[in-house]
N, C-alpha and C positions, 0 to 999 in steps of 0.2 A: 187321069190316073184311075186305074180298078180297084176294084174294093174284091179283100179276098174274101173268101165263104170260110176260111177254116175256121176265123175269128166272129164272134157275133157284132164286134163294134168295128168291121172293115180294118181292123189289125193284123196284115199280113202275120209279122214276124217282129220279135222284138227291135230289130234292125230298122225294121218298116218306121217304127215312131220316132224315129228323130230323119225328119227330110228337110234337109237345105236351112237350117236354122228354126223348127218347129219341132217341137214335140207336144203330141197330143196323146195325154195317159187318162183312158176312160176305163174306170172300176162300177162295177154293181156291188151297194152294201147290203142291199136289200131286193125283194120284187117289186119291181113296180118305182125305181130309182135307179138312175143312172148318173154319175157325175163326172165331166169331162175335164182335166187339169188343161189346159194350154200353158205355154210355155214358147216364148220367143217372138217370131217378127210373122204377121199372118198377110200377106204380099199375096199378089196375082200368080205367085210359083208355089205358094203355101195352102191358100185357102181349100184349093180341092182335094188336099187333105184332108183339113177339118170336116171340108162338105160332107164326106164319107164317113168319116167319125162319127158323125153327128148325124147323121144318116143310118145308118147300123143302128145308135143310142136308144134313136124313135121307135125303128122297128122292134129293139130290144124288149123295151117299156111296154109299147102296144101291145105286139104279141105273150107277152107277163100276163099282160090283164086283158087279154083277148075276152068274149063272149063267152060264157059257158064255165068261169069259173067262179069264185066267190066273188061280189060284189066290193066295190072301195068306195069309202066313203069320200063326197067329194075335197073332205080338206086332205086326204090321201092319194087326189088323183096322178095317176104316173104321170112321172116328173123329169126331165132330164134338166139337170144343173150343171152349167159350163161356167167354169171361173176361167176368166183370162187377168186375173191379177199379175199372175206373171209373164206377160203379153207386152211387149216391147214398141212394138209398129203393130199400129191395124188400120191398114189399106182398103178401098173402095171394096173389092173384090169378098173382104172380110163380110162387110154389111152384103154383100148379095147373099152369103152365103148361110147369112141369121134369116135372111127376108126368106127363102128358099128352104130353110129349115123351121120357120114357125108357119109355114103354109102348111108343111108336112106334118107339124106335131097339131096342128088346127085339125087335119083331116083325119088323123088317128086320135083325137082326141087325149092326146098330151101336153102336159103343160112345160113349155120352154121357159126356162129360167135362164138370165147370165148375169154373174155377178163382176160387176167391173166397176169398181172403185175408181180409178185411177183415170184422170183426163185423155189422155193416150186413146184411150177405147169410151169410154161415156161422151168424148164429143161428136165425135163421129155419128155417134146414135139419134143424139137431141141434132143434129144441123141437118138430117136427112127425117125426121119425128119416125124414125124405127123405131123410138124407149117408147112411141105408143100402143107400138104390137105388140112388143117383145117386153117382158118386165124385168128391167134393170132392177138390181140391188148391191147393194156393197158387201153384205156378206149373206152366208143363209148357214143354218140351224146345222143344214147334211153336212156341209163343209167344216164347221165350226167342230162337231163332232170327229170326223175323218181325223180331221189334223191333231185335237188331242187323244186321238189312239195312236199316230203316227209318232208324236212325242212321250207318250207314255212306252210305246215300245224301244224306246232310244234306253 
């Protein structure tokens, strides 16, 4: 699958985020923050989806806090936050695509975050020790925030 250039997080077209039982909604609330909603079943037809989502996110982040501008402090280091709480199925294919996306935020010096609650996706993590590279959480501060702007706007 290609990742388009119009979009910074490989988001063709609104159409483009819902493929084959996936939707992948990644917003910036800030510089230097990226947060990726997942949504549905992440399979061998899906993942490279994500990969690209997630792939964009990094470069997002990176180039935010590229060299040459104001310095971050490290409890502010660019951050990509992926929640797959609403994540149904997650397939082998899914963990390559975490293992292959925290080598990438490793090299740009971002920090991967994913927050997976739910057995579904945290076991897969602990049975292959990916929650040693990658730092699991069940919720985070950005998301916790997002979603009561999300319902105060209701």
């Amino acid at each position: 699958m290609t990742t388009s250039s119009a979009h910074p997080f490989g988001v063709g077209s609104p159409d483009d985020a819902f493929v084959s039982g996936l939707t992948v909604a990644p917003t910036q609330p800030c510089r230097g923050l990226v947060l990726v909603r997942v949504l549905g079943e992440v399979d061998m037809l899906t993942a490279p989806r994500l990969g690209d989502v997630l792939d964009g996110a990094l470069r997002t982040v990176a180039d935010d806090c590229a060299v040459g501008r104001d310095p971050i402090a490290p409890a502010q280091a660019p951050s990509v936050v992926c929640d797959l709480e609403g994540v149904t199925f997650f397939g082998a294919s899914g963990l390559d695509v975490f293992a292959a996306a925290q080598q990438t935020a490793a090299a740009r010096g971002v920090r991967l975050v994913v927050v997976a609650g739910c057995r579904t996706v945290r076991r897969p993590f602990r049975l292959t020790a990916l929650d040693r590279r990658i730092m699991l959480t069940d919720t985070h501060p950005a998301l916790a925030h997002r979603r009561a702007q999300a319902e105060a706007a209701r």
